[in-house]
C-alpha positions in Angstrom: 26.2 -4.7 180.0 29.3 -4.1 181.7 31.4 -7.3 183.2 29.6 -6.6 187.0 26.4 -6.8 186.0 27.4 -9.9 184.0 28.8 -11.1 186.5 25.5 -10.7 188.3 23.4 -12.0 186.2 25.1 -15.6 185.7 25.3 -15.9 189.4 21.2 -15.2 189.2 21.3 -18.0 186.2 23.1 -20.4 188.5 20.9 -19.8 191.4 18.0 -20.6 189.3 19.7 -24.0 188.1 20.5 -25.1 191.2 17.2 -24.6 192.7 16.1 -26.4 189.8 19.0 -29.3 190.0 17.0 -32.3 191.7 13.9 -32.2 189.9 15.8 -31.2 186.5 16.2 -34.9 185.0 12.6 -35.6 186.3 11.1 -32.9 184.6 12.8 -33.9 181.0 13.0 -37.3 180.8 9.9 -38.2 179.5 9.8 -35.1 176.9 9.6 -36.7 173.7 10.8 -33.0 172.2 13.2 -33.1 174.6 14.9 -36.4 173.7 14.8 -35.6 170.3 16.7 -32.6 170.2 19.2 -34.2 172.6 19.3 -36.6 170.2 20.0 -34.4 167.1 22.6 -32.7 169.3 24.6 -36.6 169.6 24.0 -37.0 166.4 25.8 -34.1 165.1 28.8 -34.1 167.5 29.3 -37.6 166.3 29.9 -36.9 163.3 33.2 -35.4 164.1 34.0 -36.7 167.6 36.5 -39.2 167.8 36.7 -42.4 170.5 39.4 -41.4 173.3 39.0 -37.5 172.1 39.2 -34.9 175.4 36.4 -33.3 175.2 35.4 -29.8 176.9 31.5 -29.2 177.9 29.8 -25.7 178.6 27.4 -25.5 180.9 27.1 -29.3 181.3 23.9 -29.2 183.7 23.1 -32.4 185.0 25.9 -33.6 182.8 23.4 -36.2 180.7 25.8 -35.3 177.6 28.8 -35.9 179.7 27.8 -39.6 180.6 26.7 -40.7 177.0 30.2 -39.2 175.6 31.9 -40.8 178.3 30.9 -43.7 177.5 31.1 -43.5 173.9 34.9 -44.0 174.9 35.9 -39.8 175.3 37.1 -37.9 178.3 35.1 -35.0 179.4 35.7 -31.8 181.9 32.3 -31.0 182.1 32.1 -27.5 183.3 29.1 -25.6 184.6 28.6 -22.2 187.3 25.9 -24.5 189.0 27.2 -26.1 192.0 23.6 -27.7 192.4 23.8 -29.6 188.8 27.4 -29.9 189.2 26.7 -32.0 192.6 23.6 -34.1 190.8 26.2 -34.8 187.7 29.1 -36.2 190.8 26.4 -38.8 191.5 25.9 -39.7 188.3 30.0 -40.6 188.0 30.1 -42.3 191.0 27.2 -44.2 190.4 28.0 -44.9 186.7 32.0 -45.2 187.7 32.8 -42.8 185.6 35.3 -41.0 187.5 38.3 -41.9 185.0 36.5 -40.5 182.1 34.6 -37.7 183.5 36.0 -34.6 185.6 34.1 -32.1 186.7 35.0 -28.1 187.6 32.6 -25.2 188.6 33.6 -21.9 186.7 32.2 -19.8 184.4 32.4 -20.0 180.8 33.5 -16.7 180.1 36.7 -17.3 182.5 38.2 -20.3 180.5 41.6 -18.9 180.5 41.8 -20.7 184.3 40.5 -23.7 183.6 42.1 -26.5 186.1 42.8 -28.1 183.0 46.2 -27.4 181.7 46.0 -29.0 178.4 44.1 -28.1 175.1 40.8 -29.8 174.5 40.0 -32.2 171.0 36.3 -30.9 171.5 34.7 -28.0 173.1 30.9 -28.3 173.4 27.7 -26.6 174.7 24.2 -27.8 174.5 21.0 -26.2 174.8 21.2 -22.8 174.6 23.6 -22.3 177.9 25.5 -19.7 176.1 22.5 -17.3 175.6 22.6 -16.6 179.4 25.2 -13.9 179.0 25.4 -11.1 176.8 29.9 -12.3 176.3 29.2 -14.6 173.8 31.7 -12.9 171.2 34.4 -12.8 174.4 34.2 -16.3 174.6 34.2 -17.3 171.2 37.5 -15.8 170.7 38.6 -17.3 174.1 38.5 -20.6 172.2 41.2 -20.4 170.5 43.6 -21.0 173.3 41.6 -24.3 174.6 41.3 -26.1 171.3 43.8 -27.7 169.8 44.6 -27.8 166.0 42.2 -29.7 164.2 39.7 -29.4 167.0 36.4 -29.3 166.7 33.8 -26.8 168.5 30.0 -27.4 168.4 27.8 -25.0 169.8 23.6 -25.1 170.6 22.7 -21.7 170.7 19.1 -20.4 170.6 18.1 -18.0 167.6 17.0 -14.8 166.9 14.7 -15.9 164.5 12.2 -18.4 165.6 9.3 -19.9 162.8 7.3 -21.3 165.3 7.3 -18.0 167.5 6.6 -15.5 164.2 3.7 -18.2 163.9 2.2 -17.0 167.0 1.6 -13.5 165.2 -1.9 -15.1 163.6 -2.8 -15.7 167.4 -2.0 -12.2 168.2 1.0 -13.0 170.5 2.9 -10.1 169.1 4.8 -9.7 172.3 6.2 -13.5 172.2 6.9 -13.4 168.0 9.0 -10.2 168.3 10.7 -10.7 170.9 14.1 -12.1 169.9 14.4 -9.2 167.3 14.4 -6.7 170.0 16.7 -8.7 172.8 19.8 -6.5 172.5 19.8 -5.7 176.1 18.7 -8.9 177.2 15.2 -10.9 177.4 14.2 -11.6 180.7 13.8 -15.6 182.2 12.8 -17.3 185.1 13.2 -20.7 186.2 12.2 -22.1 190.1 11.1 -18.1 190.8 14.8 -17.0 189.9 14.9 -14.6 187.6 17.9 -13.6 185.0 18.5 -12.5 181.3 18.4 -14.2 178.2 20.4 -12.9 174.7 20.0 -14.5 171.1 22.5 -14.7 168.2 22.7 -15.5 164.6 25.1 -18.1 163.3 26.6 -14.9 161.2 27.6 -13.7 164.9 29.2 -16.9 165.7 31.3 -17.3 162.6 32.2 -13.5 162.5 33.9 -14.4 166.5 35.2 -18.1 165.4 37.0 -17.1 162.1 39.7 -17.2 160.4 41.4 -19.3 163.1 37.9 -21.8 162.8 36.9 -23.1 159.1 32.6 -23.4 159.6 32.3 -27.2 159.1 27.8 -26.9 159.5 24.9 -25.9 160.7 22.1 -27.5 161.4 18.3 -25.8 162.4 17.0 -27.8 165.3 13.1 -27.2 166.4 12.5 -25.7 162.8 9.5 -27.8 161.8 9.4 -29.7 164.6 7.6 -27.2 167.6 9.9 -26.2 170.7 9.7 -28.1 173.6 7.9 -25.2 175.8 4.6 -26.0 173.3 3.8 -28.4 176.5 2.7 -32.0 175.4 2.5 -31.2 172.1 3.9 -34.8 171.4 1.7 -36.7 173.8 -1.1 -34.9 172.5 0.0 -35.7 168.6 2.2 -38.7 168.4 1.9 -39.0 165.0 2.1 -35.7 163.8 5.1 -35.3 166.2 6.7 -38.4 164.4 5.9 -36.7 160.8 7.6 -33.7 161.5 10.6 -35.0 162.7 10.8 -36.8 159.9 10.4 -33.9 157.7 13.2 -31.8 159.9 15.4 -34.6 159.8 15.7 -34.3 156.1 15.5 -30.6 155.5 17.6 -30.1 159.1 20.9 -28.5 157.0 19.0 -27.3 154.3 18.4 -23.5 153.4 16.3 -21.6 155.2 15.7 -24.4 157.5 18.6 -24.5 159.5 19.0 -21.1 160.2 14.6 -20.5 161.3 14.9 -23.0 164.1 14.2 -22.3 168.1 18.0 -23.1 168.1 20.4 -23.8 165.3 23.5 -26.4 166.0 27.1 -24.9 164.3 30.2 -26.6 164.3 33.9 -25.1 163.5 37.4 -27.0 163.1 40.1 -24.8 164.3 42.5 -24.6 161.4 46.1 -26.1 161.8 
């Protein structure tokens, strides 16, 4: 895809977001699958986040992640091309006066070299899979470099190309839905609120191959490996228990060979090297 029709289809992505803006922290809320992977995602990025770090967010959305780390005691540019979950994240600051600790800027990720920002970042993190809407993935990768300073840390959500739950679907004859990550090299297509755009998946041997050697790989963790992806609607309403039981079981086997690399996403983390 050349950078045009990139360009294109990240400006379809953000129409479909902001149609989707107002009703977005309705519609998740209440996902138990939902909170839990948000969950593993804090988790993980407290591990090596420190209080007062600045933190850079891709593709912040609403900015949920933005107003927990801000008020874990870190400052946070929350980016996004969305100016429809950019607008719903500005109330959230107000409301939460959060307008020391939070700033917010609409731009793309793959143009971070003009960030407002004219200082390198402790953190740089995106959530949920944002990074799968463009095919410039390894373009931005290596863009990190200048944002982050030394000994900063990077922790990316990306959505895999190999799925368990999906290959599953191949004993209910859904061959269309368990292959389709393998053949997405010119893009899957999506559609949220009737928009419609494309949709890539990487490997964390991708990710590490565009992060090193100026990142040492710090982990990676599978997320939605044994616990099912949050599109499996109501699965944990329907199965409380047996949604608590495999959480459990992902929660100990999360970082764990093959299991964090089978997931509907994988969580990866990098420290840039001094």
């Amino acid at each position: 895809m050349n950078v045009l029709s990139n360009h294109s289809n990240e400006l379809k992505a953000s129409e479909a977001f902001t149609k989707q803006s107002k009703i977005f922290d309705q519609l998740y809320k209440e996902d138990s699958i939902i909170q839990y992977k948000r969950q593993r995602v804090r988790e993980h990025i407290l591990q090596y986040a420190r209080t007062k770090d600045f933190m850079l967010e891709l593709n912040c959305g609403t900015g949920e992640d933005a107003v927990f780390f801000a008020r874990h005691g870190c400052k946070v540019h929350a980016t996004d091309i969305s100016e429809g979950m950019l607008n719903e994240l500005k109330k959230k600051v107000d409301h939460g006066f959060l307008n020391d600790s939070v700033s917010v800027e609409q731009i793309s990720f793959t143009d971070l070299g003009h960030l407002q920002v004219d200082q390198q970042f402790d953190y740089v993190y995106s959530n949920f899979g944002g990074l799968n809407c463009t095919d410039q993935v390894g373009k931005i990768l290596l863009s990190l470099n200048e944002v982050v300073k030394p000994g900063g840390v990077v922790t990316l959500v990306i959505i895999s190309k190999f799925c368990l739950w999906e290959i599953i679907l191949l004993f209910k004859g859904k061959f269309k839905t368990a292959f389709r990550r393998f053949f997405s090299g010119r893009g899957r297509k999506a559609h949220v609120e009737g928009s419609f755009f494309k949709c890539w998946y990487y490997s964390p041997s991708f990710i590490k191959k565009h992060l090193e050697p100026e990142f040492e790989f710090l982990s990676l963790e599978g997320l939605c490996t044994i616990v099912p992806p949050s599109y499996i609607e109501n699965f944990a309403v329907k199965y409380p228990k047996v949604f608590g039981f495999l959480a459990r079981q992902e929660n100990k086997l999360k970082a764990q060979w093959p299991w964090n690399r089978i997931g509907d996403y994988f969580i990866i983390s990098f420290r840039k090297k001094y």
